[in-house]
N, C-alpha and C positions, 0 to 999 in steps of 0.2 A: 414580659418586659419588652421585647421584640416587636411583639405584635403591636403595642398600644406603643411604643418609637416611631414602626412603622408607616400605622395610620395618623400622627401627627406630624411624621417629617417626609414622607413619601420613599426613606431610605430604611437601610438598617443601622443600628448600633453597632459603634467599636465595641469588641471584646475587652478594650480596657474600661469605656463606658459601664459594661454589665459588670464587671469584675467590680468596681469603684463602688457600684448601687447594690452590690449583691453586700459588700462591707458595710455598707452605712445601712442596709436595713438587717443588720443585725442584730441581736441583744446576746450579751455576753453570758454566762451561765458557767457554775462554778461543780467542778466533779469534787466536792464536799463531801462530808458523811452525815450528811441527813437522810438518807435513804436507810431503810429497815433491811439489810441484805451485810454478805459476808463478804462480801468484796473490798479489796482496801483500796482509798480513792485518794488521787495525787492532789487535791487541792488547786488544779491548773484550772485558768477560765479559756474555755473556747468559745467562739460565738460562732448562735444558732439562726440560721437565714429563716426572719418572720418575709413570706414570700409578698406580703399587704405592705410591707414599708418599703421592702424591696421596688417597688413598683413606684410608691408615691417617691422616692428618690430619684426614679429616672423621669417620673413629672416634672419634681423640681429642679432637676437638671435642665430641663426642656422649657420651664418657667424663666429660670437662669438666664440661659441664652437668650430667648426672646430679650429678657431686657438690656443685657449688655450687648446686644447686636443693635438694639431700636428695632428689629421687625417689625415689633407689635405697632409701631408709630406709624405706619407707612401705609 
């Protein structure tokens, strides 16, 4: 995520940047009891960083910008 920030803004990302993309490319997933095991599970959903959306989030981010800046017009 860094690296491809990097190479499209010549900077790095805010840590709140990655933190923001690391959330939205998340999917939530639920510790249920559908697993075959003796474990008792709380039924909480945590969500699990898909590292592929991760990334296209901080595209879209970068997408974003461009156009509420107008870069891209110039």
């Amino acid at each position: 995520m860094q690296q491809f920030f990097k190479q499209n803004t010549g900077q790095l990302p805010s840590v709140d940047l990655i933190v923001e993309c690391l959330r939205r490319g998340s999917i939530e997933i639920t510790d249920g009891d559908d697993e075959n095991d003796n474990v008792p599970h709380g039924n909480k959903t945590y969500p699990r960083i898909d590292a592929l959306l991760a990334l296209e989030s901080v595209r879209r981010s970068l997408q974003l910008e461009l156009l509420t800046t107008q870069k891209a017009f110039r």
